[in-house]
C-alpha positions as CSV (number, residue, x, y, z in Angstrom):
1,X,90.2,90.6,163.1
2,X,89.3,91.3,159.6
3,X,87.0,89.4,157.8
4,X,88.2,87.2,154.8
5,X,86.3,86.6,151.4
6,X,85.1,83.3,150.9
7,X,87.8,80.6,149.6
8,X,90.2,83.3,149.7
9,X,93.7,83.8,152.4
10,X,93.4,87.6,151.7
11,X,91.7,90.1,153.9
12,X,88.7,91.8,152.7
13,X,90.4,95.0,152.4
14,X,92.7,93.9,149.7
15,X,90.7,92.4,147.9
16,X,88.7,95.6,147.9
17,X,91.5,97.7,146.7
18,X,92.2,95.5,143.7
19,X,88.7,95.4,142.6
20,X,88.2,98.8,142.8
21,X,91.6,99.6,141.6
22,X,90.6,97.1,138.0
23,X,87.6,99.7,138.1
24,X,89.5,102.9,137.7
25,X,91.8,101.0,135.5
26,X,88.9,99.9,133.2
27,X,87.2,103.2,133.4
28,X,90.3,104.7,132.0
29,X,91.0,102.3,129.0
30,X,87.3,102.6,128.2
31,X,85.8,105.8,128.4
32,X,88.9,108.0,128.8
33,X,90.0,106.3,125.1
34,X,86.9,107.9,123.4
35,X,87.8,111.4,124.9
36,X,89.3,114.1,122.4
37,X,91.8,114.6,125.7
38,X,92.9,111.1,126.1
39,X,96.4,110.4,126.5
40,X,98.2,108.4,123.3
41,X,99.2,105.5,125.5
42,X,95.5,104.9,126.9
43,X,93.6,104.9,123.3
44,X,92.6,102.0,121.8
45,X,93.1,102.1,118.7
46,X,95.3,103.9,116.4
47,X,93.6,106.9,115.4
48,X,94.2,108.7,112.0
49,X,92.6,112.1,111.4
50,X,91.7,112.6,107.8
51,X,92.1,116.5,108.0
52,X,90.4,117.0,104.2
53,X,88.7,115.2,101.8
54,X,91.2,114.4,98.6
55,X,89.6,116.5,96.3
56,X,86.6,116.6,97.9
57,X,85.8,112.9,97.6
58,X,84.4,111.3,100.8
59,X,85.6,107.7,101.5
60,X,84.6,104.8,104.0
61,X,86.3,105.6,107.2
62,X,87.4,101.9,107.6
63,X,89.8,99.3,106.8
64,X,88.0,95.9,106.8
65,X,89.0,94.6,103.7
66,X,92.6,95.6,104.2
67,X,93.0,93.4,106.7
68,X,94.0,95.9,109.3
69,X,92.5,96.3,112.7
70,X,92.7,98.8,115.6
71,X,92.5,101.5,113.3
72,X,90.6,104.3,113.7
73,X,90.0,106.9,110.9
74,X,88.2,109.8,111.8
75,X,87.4,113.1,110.1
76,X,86.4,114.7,113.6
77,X,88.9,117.8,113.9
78,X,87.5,117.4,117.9
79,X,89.8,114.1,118.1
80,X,93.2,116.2,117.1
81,X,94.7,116.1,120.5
82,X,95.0,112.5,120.6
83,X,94.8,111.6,116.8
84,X,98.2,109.6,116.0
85,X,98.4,111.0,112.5
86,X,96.9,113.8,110.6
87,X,96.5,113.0,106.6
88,X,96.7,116.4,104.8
89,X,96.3,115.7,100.9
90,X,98.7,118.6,99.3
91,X,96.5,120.0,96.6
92,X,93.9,120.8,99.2
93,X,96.3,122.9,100.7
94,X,95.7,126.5,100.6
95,X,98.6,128.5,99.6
96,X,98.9,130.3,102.3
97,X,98.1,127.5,105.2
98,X,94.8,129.3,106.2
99,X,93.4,125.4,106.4
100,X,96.3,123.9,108.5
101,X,95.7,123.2,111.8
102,X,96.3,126.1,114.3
103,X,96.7,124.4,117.7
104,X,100.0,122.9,118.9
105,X,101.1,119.6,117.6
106,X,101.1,117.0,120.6
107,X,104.8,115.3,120.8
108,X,103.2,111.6,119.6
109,X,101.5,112.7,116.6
110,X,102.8,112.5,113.6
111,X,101.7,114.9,110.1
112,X,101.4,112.8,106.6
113,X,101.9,114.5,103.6
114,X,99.4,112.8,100.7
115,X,99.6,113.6,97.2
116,X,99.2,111.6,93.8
117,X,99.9,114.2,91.4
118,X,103.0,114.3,89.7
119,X,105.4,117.7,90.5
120,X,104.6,119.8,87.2
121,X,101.0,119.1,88.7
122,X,101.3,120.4,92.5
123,X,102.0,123.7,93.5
124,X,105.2,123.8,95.3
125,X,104.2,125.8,99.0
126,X,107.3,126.8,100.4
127,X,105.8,126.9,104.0
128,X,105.6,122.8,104.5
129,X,109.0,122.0,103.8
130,X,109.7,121.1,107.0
131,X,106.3,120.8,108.3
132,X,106.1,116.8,107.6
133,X,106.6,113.6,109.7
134,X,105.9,110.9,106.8
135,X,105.2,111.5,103.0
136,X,102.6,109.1,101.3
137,X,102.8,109.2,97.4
138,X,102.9,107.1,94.3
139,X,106.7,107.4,94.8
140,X,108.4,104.1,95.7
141,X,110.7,106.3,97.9
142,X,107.6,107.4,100.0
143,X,107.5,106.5,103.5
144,X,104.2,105.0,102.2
145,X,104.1,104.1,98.9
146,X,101.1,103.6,97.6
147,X,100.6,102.9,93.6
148,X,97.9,103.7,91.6
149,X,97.7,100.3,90.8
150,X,99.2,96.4,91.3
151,X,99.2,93.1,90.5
152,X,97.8,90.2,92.6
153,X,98.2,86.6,92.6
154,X,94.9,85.0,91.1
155,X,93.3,82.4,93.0
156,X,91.2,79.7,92.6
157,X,87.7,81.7,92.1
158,X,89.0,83.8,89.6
159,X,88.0,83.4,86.0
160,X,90.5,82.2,83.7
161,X,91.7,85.2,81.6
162,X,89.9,85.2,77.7
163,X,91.0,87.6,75.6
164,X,88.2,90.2,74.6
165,X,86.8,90.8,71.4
166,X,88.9,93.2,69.4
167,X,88.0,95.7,66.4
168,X,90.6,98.0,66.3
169,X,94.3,98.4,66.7
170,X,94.9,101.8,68.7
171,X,93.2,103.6,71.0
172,X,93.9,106.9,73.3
173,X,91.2,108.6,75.3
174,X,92.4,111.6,77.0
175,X,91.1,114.8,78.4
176,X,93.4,116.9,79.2
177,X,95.1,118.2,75.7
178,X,98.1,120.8,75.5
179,X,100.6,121.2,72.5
180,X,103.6,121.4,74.8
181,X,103.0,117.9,76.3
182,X,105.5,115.2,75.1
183,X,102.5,112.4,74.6
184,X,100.7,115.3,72.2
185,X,103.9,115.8,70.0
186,X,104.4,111.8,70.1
187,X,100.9,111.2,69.2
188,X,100.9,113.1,66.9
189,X,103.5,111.7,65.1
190,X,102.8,108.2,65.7
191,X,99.0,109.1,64.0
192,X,100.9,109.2,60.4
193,X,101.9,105.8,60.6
194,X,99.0,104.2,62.1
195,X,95.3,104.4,62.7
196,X,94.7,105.8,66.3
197,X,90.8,105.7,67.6
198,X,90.9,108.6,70.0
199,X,88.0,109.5,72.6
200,X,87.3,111.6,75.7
201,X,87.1,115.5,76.8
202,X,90.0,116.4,74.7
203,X,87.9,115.3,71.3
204,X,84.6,116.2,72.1
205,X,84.0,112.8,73.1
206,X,83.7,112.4,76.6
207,X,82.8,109.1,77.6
208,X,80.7,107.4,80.2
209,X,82.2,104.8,82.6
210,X,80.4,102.0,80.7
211,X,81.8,103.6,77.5
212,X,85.3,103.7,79.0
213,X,85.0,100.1,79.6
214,X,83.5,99.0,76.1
215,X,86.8,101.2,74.1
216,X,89.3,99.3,76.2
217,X,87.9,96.0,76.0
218,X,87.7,96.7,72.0
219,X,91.6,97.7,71.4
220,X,94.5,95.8,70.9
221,X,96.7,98.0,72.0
222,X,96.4,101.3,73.9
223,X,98.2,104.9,74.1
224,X,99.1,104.4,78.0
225,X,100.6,108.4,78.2
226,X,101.4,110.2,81.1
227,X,100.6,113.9,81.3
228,X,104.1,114.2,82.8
229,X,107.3,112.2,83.2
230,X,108.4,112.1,86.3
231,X,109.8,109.2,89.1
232,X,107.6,106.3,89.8
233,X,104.3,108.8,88.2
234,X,102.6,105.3,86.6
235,X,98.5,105.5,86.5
236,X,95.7,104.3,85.8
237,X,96.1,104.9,82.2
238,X,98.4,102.1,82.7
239,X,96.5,99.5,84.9
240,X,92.6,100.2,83.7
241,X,93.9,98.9,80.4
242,X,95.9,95.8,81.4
243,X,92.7,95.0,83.8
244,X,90.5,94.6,80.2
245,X,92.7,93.1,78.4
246,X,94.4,96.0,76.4
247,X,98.2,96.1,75.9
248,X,99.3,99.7,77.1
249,X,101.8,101.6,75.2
250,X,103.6,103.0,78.0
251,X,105.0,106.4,77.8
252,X,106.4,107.9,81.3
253,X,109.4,107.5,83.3
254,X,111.8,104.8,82.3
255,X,110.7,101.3,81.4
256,X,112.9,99.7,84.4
257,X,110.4,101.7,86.4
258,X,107.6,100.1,85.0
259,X,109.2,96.8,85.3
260,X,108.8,97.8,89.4
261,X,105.5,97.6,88.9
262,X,104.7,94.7,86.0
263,X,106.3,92.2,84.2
264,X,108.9,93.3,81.4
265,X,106.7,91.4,79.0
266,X,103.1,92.6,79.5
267,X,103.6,96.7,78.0
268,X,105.8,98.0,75.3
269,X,107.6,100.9,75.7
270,X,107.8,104.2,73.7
271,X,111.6,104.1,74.3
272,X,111.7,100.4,73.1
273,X,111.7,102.0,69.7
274,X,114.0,104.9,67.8
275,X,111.2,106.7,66.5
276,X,107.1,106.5,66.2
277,X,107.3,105.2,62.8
278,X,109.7,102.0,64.2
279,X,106.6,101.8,67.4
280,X,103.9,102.0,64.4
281,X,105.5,99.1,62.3
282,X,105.9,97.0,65.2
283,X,102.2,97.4,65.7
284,X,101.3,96.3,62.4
285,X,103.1,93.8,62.6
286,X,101.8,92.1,65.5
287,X,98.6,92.8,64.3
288,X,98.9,90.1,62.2
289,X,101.1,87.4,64.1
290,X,98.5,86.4,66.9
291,X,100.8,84.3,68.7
292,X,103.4,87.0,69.0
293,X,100.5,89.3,70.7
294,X,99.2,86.9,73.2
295,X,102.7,86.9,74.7
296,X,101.5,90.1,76.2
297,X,99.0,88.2,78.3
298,X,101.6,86.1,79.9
299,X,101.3,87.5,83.0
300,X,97.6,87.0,83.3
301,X,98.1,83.1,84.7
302,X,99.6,84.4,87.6
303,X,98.1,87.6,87.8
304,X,95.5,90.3,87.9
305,X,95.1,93.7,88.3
306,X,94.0,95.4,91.8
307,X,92.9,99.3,91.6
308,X,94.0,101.6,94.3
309,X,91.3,103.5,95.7
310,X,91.9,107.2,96.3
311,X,92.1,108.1,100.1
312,X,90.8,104.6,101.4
313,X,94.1,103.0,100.3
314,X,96.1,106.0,101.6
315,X,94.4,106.4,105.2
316,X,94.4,102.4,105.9
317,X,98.0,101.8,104.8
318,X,99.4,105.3,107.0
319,X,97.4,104.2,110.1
320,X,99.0,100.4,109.2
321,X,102.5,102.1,109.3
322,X,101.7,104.5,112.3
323,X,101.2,101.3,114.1
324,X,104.1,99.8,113.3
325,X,106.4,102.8,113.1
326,X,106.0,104.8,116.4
327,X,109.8,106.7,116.6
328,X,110.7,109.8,115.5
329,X,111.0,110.5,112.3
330,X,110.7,114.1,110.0
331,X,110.9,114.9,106.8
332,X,113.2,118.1,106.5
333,X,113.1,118.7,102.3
334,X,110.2,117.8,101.2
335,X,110.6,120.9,98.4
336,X,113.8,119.2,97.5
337,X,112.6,115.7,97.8
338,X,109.7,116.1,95.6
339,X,110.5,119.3,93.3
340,X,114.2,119.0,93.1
C-alpha cells in the first residue's frame, strides 16, 4: 500500500498535495503581490499611487509615524493596475487632462481628488466633475479632511508653555498683496488706529524661516488673514502663530468655524467687532491689562499645536481610509460641491 509519513495516519500523497498546494499558495501571496498585474485581493498591502508631486514637492513615501501600517505609497505609475487609490493633487492638473491617466480604471480602485487651495484659488476643470471616487481637502465635508493644522493633547515631556518675549503689539507678514482682497481693505483700515509691524514679499521684506519664527515669537497679537473666505479655508497663518505664542486675529470664514478647529477663547475674531477702529481699541486695551491677554493662552495646558505636512498627511490618511472604506462610492459634482 502506500507509504505513510512518520507520526502521521495520512498517506504520503496527501500530505504531498497540501505541502505543495501551501507552496503555490505562498508563491502567490508573495511574489504575485509585488507584480504591477497582481490581483487587489492577493496584495499585501494597501497600495496608494501618488500620481504627482503637490506642487512639485517630494515627500517620504511612508506612514510610520502615523501610526498606520500595511500601506504602501508608491509613485511608480508601473503599479497602476493594482494600486487601490490614485492621489491626483488638482492644481497639477492640466487643463486639458493631457497628465491623467490613459489606461482603463480597474473596478477596485478608487481616484482621490487632493487640493488645499481655497475655490477663487483653483481653476475650475470642467472635465473631472464626475471623474472622482473620494475628495481630500481642508474641507470638513471632505471624505478626508485633512486641516492645515490641529491641536493635540500635551503630555508629559512637553514643556510647560512660557509666554515669549514680546516688543510689539501687531504684526502681519504677507506676500501675496492685491487691492481687491478683503484683508488689504481691512488692514488698511485697521493701520489708522493702531501700529501694525508688517513683513514679507508683499513689503519688500521677505523673510527667512528663522526670521519668520523670531517676528511671531515677538508680537502680541497677529493679523491671521486669509487670502480668501471661503468654508473650512483656515491655514497656517492661523496655527504657525498660535504654535509661538502669538494670538491670531482671525479673518476667514465664520468664527463658529474656527471654533471647529480651536477653542472660542484662544483667537479674536474680525467679526467680533463692528468696525477696525472697535478691533483697534480692544487691542490697546489689552495691551495693558496682562491678565486679560493671558486668557488667550488658556488652551495651552491642554494643548498644542500639530502642523499638517503637505502630501505626507494627505497620502497616509487616504490610504488609512481606503483600508477601511472599500465600497463603492463616487463623487458626481465635484464642480458643484466645491465651486458652487
Amino acid at each position: 500500500g502506500l507509504t505513510r509519513f512518520p507520526g502521521t495516519k495520512y498517506p504520503s500523497c496527501t500530505g504531498i498535495f497540501k505541502y505543495t498546494f501551501g507552496l503555490v499558495l505562498c508563491f502567490l501571496y508573495t511574489f504575485l503581490s509585488y507584480s504591477p498585474y497582481c490581483p487587489a485581493f492577493l496584495c499585501r498591502d494597501t497600495i496608494l499611487l501618488i500620481w504627482m508631486w503637490p506642487f512639485g514637492f517630494r515627500f517620504d513615501l511612508n506612514c510610520n509615524d502615523f501610526n498606520i501600517s500595511r500601506c504602501h505609497l508608491t509613485n511608480d505609475k508601473n503599479l497602476y493596475h493594482k494600486a487601490h487609490g490614485i492621489l491626483f493633487h488638482h492644481r497639477d492638473i492640466n487643463g486639458q487632462l493631457s497628465n491623467m491617466p490613459k489606461l482603463p480604471r480597474p473596478s477596485f480602485q478608487k481616484w482621490v481628488w487632493f487640493n488645499m487651495e481655497s475655490p477663487a484659488n483653483s481653476n475650475l476643470i470642467p472635465g473631472l466633475n464626475q471623474v472622482f471616487n473620494l475628495t481630500c481637502s481642508y474641507r470638513l465635508d471632505s471624505d478626508i479632511p485633512v486641516p492645515y493644522g490641529y491641536l493635540e493633547p500635551v503630555t508629559s515631556e512637553d514643556e510647560s508653555f512660557k509666554l515669549p518675549a514680546k516688543d510689539k503689539l501687531v504684526c502681519w507678514i504677507v506676500s501675496n498683496w492685491n487691492p481687491k482682497y478683503k484683508r488689504v481693505e481691512y488692514y488698511n483700515e485697521l493701520k489708522k488706529h493702531v501700529e501694525i509691524h508688517i513683513y514679507g514679499k508683499a513689503f519688500g521684506k521677505k523673510l527667512s524661516d528663522q526670521e519668520y519664527s523670531d517676528i511671531l515669537l515677538s508680537c502680541k497679537f497677529y493679523l491671521s488673514f486669509e487670502n480668501s473666505i471661503s468654508r473650512d479655508y483656515i491655514t497656517e497663518k492661523l496655527y504657525n502663530p498660535m504654535g509661538k505664542g502669538s494670538v491670531p486675529i482671525a479673518l476667514g470664514p465664520t468664527r463658529q468655524m474656527y471654533e471647529d478647529h480651536i477653542p472660542a477663547d484662544s483667537f479674536i475674531h474680525v467679526n467680533d467687532f463692528s468696525t477696525p477702529k472697535e478691533l483697534a481699541q480692544r487691542l490697546l486695551y489689552l495691551d495693558q491689562n496682562h491678565s486679560e491677554y493671558m486668557r488667550f493662552f488658556n488652551w495651552t495646558s491642554m494643548f498644542k499645536v500639530k502642523g499638517t505636512h503637505l502630501g505626507r498627511d494627505h497620502a497616509c490618511k487616504t490610504c488609512k481610509y481606503l483600508q477601511n472604506h472599500r465600497g463603492y462610492q463616487a463623487v458626481n459634482d465635484l464642480n458643484g460641491w466645491y465651486w458652487g
